[in-house]
N, C-alpha and C positions, 0 to 999 in steps of 0.2 A: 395505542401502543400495540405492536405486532409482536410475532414469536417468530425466529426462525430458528432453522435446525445448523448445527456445524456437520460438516462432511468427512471428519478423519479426525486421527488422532487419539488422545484419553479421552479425549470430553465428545467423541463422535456421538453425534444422536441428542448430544443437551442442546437447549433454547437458548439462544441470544433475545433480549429485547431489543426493538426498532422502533423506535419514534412514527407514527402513520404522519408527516407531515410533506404540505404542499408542495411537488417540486423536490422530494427525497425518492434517489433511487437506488435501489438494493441490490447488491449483487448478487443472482440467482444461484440457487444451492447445484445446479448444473455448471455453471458459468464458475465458479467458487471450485469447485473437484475439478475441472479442466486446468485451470492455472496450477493448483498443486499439483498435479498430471503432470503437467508442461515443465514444472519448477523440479518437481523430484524432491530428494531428500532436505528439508531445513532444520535438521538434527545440528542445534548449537550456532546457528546462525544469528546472527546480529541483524533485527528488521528494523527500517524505518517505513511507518505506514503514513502517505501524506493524504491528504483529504479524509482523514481518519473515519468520521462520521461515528457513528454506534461503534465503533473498534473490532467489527466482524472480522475481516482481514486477518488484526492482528491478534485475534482470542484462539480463529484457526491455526495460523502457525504456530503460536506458544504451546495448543493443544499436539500438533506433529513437531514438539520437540524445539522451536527455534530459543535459545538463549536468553532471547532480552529485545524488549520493542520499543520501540519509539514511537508517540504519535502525535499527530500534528493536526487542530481541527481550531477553527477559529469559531464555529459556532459553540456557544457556551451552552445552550441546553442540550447540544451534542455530547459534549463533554461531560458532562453531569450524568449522563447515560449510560457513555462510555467508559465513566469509572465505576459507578455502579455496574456496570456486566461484569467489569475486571474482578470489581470485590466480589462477587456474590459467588463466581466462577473460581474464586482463591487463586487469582495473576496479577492481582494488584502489586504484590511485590517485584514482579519480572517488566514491569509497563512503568514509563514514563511518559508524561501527558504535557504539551505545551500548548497553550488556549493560545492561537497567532495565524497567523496569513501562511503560506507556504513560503511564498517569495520572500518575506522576511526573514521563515524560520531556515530554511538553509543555511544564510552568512550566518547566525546564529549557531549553527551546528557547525558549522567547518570551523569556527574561532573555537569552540571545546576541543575539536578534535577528533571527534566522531568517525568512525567508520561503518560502513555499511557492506552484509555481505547480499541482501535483499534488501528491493526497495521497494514498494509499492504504492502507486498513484491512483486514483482513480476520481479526477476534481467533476465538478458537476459537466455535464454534457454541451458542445458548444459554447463556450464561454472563453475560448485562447488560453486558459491552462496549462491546456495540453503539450503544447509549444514553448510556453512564456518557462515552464517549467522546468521543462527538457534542457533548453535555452544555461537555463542558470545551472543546471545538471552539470551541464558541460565546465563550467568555472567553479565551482569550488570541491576540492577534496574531500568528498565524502563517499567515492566511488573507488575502491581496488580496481589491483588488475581481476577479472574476471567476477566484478561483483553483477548482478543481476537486478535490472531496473523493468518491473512490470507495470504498463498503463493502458489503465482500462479505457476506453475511448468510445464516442458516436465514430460509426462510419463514414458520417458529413466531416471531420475533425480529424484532416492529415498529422500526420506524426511528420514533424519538420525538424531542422536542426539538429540530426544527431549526426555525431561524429563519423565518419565515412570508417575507421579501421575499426565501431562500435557493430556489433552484429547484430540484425534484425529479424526476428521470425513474427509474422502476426497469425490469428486468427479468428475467422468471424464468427459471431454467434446472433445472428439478425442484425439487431440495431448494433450490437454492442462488437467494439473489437479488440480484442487483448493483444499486443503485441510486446514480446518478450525482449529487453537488449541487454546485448553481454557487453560490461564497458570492457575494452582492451586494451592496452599502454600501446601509444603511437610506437609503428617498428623501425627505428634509425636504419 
């Protein structure tokens, strides 16, 4: 088990735990301050974090303010991490945690009713996530107009199927490439 640092907010400077396991990748505490760079204010925002992992992501934005998270992580020794960072961090009450597939948890979340004003992805490297995700993004109503859909991605791993009036900014950090989309209501 690793330590990493958060980059903003009230808890800037405190340790997250990280599981050291095979085939886990971290999003760098450079890479981590770029996207909330990129994102700007999530003061009261509504996040859903998918491929949740250790819940780093979502410990950051609660720590800069965002409302209330959602996360989404099917590995269960993940999860057990991920609640323990929450509780130790006193966010356990702002975080809700569903042990499940992304692909499933979606229709899941659009039959509650769930809205999102951020969303954040970032599934293991190379694996069609990327896409298969994005894919199901498109169908079900968990996306406002002008909600905010960030996925972290291999540079090998095209970002496909997003909606043509959806806007797309990426940017690269080596391997790794963030690219930002703003959904937007088709214009009659």
């Amino acid at each position: 088990m690793g330590d990493v640092r958060l980059t903003g907010g009230f808890l800037k400077g405190r340790k997250v735990s990280v599981p050291a396991r095979e085939g886990a990748r971290y999003t760098s505490s450079k890479v981590r301050a770029a996207i909330f760079n990129m994102i700007g204010d999530v003061e009261g925002c509504r996040v859903l974090d998918l491929f949740a992992g250790s819940g780093l992501f979502s410990i950051e934005a609660l720590s800069r303010g965002a409302r209330r998270v959602v996360c989404v992580e099917k590995n269960r020794a993940m999860i057990d991490v991920l609640k323990e960072n929450m509780k130790r961090l006193g966010l356990d009450k702002d975080c809700v945690v569903f042990n499940m597939d992304v692909l499933y948890a979606l229709p899941v979340l659009s039959k509650k009713g769930d809205m999102y004003d951020l969303i954040f992805m970032d599934p293991p490297y190379d694996t069609g996530y990327v896409s298969a995700t994005v894919d199901l993004l498109k169908g079900v109503p968990i996306c406002g107009d002008g909600s905010l859909v960030v996925v972290e991605h291999s540079k090998r791993e095209q970002l496909t199927g997003v909606p043509e009036e959806w806007d797309v900014r990426s940017r690269f950090y080596g391997d790794t490439v963030v690219s930002l989309i703003r959904c937007e209501a088709k214009q009659d």
